[in-house]
TIKEMI-210506 format. One line per field, with one value per residue (C-alpha): residue number from 0; chain; x, y, z. Coordinates in nm, 4 decimals. Example, Ala and Ser with C-alpha at 12.3 -4.5 7.8 and 13.67 -1.06 7.14 Angstrom:
<sites>
titor = 0 1
markol = A A
px = 1.2300 1.3670
py = -0.4500 -0.1060
pz = 0.7800 0.7140
</sites>
This chain:
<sites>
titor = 0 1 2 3 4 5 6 7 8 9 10 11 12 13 14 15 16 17 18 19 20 21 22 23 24 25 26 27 28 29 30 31 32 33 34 35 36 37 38 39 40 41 42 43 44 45 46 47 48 49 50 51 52 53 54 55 56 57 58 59 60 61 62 63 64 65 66 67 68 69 70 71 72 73 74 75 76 77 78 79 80 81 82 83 84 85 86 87 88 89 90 91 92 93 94 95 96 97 98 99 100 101 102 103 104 105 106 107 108 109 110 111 112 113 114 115 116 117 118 119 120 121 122 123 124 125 126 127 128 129 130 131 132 133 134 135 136 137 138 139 140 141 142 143 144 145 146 147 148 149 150 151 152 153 154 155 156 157 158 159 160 161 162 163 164 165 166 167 168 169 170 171 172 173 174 175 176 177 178 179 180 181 182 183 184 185 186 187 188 189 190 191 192 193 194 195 196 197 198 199 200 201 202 203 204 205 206 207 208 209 210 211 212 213 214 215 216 217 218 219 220 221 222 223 224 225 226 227 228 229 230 231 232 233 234 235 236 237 238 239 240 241 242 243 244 245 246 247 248 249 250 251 252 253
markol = A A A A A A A A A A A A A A A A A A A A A A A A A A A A A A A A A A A A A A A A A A A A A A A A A A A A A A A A A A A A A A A A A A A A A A A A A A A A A A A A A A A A A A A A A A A A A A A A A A A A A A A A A A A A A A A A A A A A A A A A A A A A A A A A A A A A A A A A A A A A A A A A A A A A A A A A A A A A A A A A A A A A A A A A A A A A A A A A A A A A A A A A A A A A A A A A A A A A A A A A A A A A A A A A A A A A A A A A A A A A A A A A A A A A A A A A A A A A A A A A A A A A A A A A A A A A A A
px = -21.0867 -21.4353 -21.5931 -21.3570 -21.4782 -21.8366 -21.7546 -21.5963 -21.8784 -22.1209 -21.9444 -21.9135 -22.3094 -22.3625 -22.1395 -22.1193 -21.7517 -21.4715 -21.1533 -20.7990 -20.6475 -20.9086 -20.7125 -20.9455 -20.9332 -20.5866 -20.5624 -20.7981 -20.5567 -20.2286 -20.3723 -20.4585 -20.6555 -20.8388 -20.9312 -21.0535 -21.2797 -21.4127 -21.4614 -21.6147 -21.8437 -21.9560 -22.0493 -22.3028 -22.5374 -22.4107 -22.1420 -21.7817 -21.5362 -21.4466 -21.1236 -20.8471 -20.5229 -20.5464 -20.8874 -20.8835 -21.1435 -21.3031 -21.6358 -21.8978 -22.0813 -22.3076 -22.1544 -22.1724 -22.3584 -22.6906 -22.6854 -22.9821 -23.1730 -23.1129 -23.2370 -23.4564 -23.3058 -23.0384 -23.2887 -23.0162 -22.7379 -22.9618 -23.0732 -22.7513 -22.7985 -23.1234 -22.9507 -23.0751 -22.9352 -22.7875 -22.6971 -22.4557 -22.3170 -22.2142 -22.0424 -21.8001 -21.7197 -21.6955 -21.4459 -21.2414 -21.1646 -21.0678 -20.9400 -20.7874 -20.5296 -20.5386 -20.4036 -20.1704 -20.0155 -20.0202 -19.8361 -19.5572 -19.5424 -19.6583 -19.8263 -20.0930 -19.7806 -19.5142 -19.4241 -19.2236 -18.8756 -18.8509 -18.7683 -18.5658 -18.6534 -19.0246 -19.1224 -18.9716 -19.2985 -19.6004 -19.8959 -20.0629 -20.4072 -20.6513 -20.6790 -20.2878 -20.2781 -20.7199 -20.8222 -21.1212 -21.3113 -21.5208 -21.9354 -21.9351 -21.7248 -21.8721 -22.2239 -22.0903 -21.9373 -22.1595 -22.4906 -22.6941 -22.5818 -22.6727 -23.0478 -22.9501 -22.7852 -23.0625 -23.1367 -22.8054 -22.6911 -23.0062 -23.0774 -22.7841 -22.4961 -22.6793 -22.7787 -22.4510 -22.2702 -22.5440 -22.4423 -22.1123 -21.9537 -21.8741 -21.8428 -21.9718 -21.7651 -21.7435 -21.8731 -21.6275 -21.6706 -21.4751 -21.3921 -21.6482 -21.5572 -21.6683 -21.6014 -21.2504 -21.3614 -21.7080 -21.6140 -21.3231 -20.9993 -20.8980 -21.2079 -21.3096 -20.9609 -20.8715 -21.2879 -21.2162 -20.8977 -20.9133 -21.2918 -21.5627 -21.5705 -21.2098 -21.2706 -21.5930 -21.4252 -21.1215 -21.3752 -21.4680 -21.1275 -21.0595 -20.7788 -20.6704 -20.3686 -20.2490 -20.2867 -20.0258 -20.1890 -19.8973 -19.7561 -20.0890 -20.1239 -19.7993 -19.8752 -20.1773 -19.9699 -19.7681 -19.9572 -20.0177 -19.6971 -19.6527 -19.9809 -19.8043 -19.5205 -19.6754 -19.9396 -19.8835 -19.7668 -19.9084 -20.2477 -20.2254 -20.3849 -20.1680 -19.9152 -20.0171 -20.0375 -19.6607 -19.5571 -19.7697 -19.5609 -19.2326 -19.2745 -19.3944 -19.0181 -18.8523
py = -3.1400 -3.1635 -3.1232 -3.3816 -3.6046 -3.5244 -3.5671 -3.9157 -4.0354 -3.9118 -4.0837 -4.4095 -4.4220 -4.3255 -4.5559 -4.8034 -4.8711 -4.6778 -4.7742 -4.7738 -4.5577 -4.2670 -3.9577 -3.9360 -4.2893 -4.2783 -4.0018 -4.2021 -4.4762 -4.3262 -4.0132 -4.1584 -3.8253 -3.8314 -4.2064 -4.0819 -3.8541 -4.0727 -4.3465 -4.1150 -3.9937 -4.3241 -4.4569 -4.1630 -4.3767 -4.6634 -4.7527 -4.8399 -4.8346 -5.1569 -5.1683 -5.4589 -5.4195 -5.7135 -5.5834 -5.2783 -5.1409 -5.0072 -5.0289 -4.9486 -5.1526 -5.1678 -5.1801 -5.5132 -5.3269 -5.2268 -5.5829 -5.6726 -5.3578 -5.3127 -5.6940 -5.7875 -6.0296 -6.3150 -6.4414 -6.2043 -6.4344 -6.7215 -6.4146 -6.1338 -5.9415 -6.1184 -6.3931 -6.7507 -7.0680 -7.1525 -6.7756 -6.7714 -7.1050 -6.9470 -6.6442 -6.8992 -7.1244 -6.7689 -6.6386 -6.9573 -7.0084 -6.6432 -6.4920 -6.8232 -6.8216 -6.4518 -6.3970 -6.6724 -6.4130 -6.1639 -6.3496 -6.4278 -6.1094 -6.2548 -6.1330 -6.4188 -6.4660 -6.5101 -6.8436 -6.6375 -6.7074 -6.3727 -6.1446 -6.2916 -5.9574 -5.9815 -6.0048 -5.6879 -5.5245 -5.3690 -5.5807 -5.5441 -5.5277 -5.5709 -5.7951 -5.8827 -6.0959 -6.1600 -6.4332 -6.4472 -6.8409 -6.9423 -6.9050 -7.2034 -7.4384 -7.2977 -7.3602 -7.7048 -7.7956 -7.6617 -7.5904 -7.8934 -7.8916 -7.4957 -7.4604 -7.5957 -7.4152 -7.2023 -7.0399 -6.9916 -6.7998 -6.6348 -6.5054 -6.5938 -6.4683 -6.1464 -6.0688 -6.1619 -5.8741 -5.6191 -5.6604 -5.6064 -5.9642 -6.0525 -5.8751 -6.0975 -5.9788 -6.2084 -6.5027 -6.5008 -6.4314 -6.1267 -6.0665 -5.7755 -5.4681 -5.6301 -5.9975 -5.9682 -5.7237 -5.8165 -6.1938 -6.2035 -6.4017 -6.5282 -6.6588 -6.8885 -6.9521 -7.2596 -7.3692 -7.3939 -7.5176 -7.7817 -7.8208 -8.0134 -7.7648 -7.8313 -8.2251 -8.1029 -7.8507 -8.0863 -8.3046 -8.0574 -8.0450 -7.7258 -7.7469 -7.5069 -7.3548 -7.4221 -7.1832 -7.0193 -6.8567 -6.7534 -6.5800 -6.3988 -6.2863 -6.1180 -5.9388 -5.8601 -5.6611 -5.4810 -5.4226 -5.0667 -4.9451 -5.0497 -4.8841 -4.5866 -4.6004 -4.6557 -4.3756 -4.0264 -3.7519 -3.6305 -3.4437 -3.0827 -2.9827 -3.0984 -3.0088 -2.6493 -2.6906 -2.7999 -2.5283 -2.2923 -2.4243 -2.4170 -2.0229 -1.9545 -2.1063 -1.9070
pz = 2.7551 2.8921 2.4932 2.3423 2.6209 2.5249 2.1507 2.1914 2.4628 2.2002 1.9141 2.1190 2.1719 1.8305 1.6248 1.9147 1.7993 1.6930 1.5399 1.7761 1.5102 1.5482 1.7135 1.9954 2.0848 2.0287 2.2879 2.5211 2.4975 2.6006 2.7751 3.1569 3.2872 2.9351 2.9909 3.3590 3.2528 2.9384 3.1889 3.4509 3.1693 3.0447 3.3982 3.5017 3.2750 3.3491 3.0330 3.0401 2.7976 2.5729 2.5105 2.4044 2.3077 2.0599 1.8943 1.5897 1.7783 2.1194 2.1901 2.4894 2.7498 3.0260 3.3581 3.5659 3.8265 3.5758 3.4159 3.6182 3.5753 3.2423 3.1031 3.4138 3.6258 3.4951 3.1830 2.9315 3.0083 2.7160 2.5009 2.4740 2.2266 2.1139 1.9358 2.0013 2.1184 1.7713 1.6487 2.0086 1.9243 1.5670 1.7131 1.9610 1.6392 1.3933 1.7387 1.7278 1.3770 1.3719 1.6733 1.8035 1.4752 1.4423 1.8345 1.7800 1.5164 1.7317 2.0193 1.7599 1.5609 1.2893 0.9665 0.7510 0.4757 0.8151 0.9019 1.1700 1.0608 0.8298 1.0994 1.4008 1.5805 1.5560 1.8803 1.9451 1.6888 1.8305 1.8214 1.4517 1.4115 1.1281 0.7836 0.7891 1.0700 1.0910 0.8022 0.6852 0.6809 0.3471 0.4470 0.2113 0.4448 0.7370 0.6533 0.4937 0.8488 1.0685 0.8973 1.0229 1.3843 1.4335 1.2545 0.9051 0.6282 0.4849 0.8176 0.9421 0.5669 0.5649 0.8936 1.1656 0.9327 0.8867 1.2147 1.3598 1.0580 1.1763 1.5388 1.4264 1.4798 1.1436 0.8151 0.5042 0.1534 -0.1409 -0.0186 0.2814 0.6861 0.7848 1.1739 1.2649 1.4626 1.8308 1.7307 1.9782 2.1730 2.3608 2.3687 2.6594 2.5427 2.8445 2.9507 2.6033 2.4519 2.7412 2.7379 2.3979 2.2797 2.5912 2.5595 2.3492 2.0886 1.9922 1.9452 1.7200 1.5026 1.4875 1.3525 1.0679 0.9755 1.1953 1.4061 1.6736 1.7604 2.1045 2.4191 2.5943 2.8778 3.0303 2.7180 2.6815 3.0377 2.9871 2.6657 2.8038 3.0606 2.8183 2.5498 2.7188 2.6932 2.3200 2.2618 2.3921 2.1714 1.8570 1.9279 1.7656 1.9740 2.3270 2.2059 2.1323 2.4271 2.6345 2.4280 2.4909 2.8799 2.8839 2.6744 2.9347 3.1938 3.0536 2.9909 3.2948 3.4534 3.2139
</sites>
């Protein structure tokens, strides 16, 4: 176990996300001594493991505890990441024209194509991740829309649109912004979605012609909560070394 621990730290830091389907995420997922010693692991240099159950991937962190040592006092909270004033502003309107609809799926077992009364036992589906439930949003409308109020048009598609796809927020394919591997998992649901929807930014992007869904805190809270144990049912078998152990077991009875 102690190797496949060092392989998936290793991969973490390297790729700095990995997709939920990978088989030793997977196993990190269901497997609760595996996710000990991952997590163990990860905090001897002060990382922790990224994980929601809504998001296609997992991802690493620093550890609220080496905030201040790693970025020098509070001053990171205006510069995460290195993006600007403007560039942050673009990730919370890119996050709530995607993730807002996109969890609102998700809540309702629901697929882009689903107006959700195809399958009166959807909400008995495991959450679905990925490009059938995550729209993409035209860069042309966005920049049209938003463009003048975040740095103007030329430096937001020229700069902010690619800095925010190399940090892994967004993917940009055929004129079109793609939700990015950490775009739902570094930005916390349950802190923006009520700021949001019940905030200023809804009025503005209501404005643009952007309307968002409603927010059911109470539903989300609970699939929050459960989400684990679906994980565990839609995950492949127990890993093989386990596997191995039980069989070790079970002859040593006999």
């Amino acid at each position: 176990m102690d190797s496949d621990v060092s392989a998936l730290s290793a991969r973490l830091l390297a790729h700095r996300w990995l997709p939920r389907t990978d088989a030793q995420v997977k196993r990190a997922l269901v497997d609760e001594s595996f996710r000990a010693d991952l997590e163990a692991r990860l905090a001897q240099v002060g990382l922790q493991l990224l994980d929601n159950p809504f998001a296609a991937h997992v991802a690493v962190g620093l550890k609220a505890d080496v905030l201040d040592g790693v970025f020098g006092g509070r001053d990171y909270q205006a510069s995460t990441m290195g993006l600007t004033r403007d560039e942050i502003a673009l990730v919370i309107v890119i996050w709530a024209l995607i993730i807002l609809p996109k969890r609102e799926r998700q809540l309702g077992r629901r697929a882009l194509d689903d107006d959700g009364q195809n399958d009166m036992f959807g909400q008995d589906k495991p959450i679905t991740h990925g490009e059938e439930v995550s729209a993409p949003i035209s860069e042309a409308s966005l920049l049209a829309d938003f463009g003048g109020q975040l740095g103007g048009k030329t430096k937001m598609r020229n700069f902010a649109l690619g800095k925010l796809a190399r940090l892994g927020f967004i993917e940009r394919r055929n004129g079109f912004v793609h939700e990015g591997p950490l775009l739902d998992v570094l930005l916390d649901y349950r802190t923006l979605a009520d700021r949001i929807v019940n905030g200023t930014l809804a009025d503005v992007l209501a404005q643009a012609g952007h309307a968002l869904p409603s927010y059911d805190e109470e539903m989300a809270e609970e699939e929050l909560e459960t989400e684990a144990e679906e994980a565990a049912e839609v995950a492949d078998a127990p890993s093989e070394p386990d596997t191995k152990a039980a069989a070790t077991d079970g002859d040593r009875e006999a």
